[in-house]
C-alpha positions as CSV (number, residue, x, y, z in Angstrom):
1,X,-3.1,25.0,-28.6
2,X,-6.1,25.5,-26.3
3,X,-5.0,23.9,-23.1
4,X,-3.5,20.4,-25.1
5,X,-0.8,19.9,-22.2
6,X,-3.8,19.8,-20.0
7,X,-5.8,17.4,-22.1
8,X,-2.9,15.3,-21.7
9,X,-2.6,15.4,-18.1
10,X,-6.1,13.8,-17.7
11,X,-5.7,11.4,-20.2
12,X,-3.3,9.7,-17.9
13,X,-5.2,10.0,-15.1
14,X,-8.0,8.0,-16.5
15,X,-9.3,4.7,-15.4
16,X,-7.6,2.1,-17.7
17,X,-9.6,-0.8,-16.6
18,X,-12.7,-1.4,-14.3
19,X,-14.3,-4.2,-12.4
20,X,-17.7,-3.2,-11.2
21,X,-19.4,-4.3,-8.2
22,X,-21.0,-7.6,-9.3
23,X,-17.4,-8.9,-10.5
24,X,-15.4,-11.7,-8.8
25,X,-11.7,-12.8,-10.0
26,X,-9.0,-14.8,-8.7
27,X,-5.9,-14.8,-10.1
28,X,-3.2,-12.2,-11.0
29,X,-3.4,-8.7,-12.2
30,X,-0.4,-6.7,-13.7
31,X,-1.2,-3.6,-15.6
32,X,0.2,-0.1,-16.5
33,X,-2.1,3.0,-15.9
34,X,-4.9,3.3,-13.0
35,X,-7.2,0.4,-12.2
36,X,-10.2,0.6,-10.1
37,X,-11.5,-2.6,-8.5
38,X,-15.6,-2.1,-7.1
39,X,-15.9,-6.1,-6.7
40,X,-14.2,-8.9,-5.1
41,X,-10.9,-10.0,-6.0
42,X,-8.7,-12.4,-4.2
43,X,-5.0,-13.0,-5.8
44,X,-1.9,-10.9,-6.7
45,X,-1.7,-7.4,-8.0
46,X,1.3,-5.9,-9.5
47,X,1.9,-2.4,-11.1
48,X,3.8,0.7,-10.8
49,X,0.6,2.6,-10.9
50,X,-2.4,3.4,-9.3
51,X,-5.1,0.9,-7.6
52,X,-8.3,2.0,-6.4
53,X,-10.3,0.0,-4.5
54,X,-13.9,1.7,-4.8
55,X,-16.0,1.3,-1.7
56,X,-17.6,-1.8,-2.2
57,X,-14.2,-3.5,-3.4
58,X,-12.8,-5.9,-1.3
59,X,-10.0,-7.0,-1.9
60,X,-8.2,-10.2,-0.5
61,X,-4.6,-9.8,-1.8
62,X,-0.8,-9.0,-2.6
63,X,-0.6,-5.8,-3.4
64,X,2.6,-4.5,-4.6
65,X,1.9,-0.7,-6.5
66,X,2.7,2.5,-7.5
67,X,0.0,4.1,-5.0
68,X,-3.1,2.0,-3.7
69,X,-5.9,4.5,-2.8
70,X,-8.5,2.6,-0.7
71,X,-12.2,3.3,-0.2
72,X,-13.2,0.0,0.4
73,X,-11.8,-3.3,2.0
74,X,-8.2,-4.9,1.9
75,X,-6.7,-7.6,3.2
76,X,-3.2,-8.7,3.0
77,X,-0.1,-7.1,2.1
78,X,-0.2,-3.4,1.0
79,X,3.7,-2.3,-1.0
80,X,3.8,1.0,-2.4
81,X,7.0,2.7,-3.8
82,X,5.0,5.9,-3.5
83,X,1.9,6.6,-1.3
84,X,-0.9,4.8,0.2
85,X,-4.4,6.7,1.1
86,X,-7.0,5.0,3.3
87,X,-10.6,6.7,3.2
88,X,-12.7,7.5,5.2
89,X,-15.1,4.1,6.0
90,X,-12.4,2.1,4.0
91,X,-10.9,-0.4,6.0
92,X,-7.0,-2.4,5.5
93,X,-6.5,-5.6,7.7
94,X,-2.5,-6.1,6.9
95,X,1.0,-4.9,6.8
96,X,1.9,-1.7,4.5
97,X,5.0,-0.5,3.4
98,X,5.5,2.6,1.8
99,X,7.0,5.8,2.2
100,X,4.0,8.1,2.8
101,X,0.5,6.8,4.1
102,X,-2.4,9.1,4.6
103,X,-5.3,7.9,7.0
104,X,-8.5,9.9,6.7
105,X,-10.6,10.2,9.6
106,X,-12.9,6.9,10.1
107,X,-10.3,4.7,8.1
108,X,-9.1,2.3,9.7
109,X,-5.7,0.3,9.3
110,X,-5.3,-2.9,11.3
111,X,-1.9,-4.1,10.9
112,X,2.3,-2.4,11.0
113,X,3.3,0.2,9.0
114,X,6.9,0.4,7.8
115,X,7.8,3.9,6.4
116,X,11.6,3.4,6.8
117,X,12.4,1.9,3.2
118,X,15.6,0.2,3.8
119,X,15.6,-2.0,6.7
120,X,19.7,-1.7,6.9
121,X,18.8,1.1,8.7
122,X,16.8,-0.2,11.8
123,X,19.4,-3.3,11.8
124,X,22.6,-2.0,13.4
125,X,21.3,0.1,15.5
126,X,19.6,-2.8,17.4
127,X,22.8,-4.6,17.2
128,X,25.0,-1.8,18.4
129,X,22.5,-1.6,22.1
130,X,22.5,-5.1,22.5
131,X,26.6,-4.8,22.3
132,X,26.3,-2.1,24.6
133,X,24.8,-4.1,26.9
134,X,26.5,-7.1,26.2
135,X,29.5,-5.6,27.1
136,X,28.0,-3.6,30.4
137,X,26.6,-6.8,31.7
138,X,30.5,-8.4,32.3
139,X,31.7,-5.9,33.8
140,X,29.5,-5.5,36.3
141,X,29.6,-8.6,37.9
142,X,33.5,-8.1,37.6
């Protein structure tokens, strides 16, 4: 028809569910779809879709998501299987893991960043210089 592919396309880039500035929840949140958070919230949240904290959210929290776009506050735990965006005047105190992160200018992340998704890798390689040295150190004294 007229453009129905594209009607479809924003459909499911819609805002499923909303808490507005003036909200406060503790607990756990699981949903499906894009959820935008302006208010306070301090517990879990788990999804393999999109979080947006608006700029007065603040969220204290486990975050384990799809992609977690932030505009306001965070802290705690940020994991995201696919990308996490910190704003400009948005602010993340905690660790992130994900596999792309995008830091506008005035954002500001104060915690690590792992981007390696499988720690196996990082692992032996640590092992294999301490090894190396291990075995240096003997046979210098030798």
């Amino acid at each position: 028809m007229w453009g129905g592919e594209k009607v479809m396309k924003k459909e499911d880039k819609q805002i499923k569910a909303y808490m507005g500035e003036d909200t406060v929840f503790n607990g756990s949140l699981t949903f499906e779809g894009t959820v935008r958070i302006d208010g306070k919230f301090e517990g879990q949240v788990h999804t393999d879709d999109t979080l947006i904290v608006g700029e007065t959210g603040h969220l204290m929290a486990e975050i384990s998501a799809g992609t977690v776009i932030c505009m306001g506050r965070v802290e705690g735990t940020i994991m995201a299987s696919k990308k996490v965006e910190i704003h400009a005047n948005s602010r993340v105190v905690g660790n992130v893991k994900s596999p792309a992160l995008y830091i506008e200018l005035g954002g500001i992340l104060d915690g690590s960043c792992d981007m390696t998704g499988k720690e196996s890798k990082i692992i032996p390689l640590v092992k294999t210089e301490e090894k190396e040295k291990k075995a240096a150190t003997p046979s210098t004294k030798g």
